[in-house]
C-alpha positions in Angstrom: 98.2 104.6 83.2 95.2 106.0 84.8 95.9 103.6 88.2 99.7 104.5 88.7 98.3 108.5 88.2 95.7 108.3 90.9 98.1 106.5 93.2 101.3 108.7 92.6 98.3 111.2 93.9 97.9 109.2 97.1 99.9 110.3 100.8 102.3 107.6 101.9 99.7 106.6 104.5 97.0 106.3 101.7 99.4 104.2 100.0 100.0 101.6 102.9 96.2 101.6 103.5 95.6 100.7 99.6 98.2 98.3 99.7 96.8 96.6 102.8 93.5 96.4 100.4 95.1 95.3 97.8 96.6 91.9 99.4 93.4 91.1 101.4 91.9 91.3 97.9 94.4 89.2 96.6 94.2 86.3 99.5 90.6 85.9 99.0 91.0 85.5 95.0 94.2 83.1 95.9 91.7 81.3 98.3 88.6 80.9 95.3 92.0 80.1 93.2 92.4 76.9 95.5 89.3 75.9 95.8 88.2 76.4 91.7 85.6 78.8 92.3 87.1 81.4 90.6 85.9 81.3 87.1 83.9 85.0 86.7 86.9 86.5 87.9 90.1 85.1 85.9 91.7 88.7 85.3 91.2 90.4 88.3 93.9 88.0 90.1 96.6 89.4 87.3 95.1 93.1 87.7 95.6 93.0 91.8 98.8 91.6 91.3 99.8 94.2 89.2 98.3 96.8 91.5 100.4 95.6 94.6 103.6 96.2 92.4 102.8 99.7 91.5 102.1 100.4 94.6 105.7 98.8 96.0 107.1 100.5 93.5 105.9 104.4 94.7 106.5 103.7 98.5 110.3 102.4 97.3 110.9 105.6 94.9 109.6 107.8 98.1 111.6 106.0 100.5 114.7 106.8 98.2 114.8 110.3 98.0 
């Protein structure tokens, strides 16, 4: 709960630039995926995932009023 908190805190700008973070972050864990290096970090690729969504999610609820 504390993520969705401190980004419902962000500005929409803030939000696009975490969200720009957030799927280079995810593209480089995709890319250890691939290549089976990515054994110290098997539930960070969920987390960043997860944090994309909430992120789509606040910039769509914004967008909508």
């Amino acid at each position: 709960m504390k993520v969705t908190k401190d980004l419902r805190a962000l500005s929409e700008p803030e939000l696009n630039e975490r969200l720009k973070e957030f799927k280079k972050e995810l593209l480089k864990l995709n890319v250890q995926v691939a290549s089976g290096t990515a054994a110290q970090s098997s539930g960070k690729l969920r987390q960043i995932k997860k944090n994309v969504a909430r992120v789509n999610t606040i910039l769509k609820e914004r967008g909508a009023d």
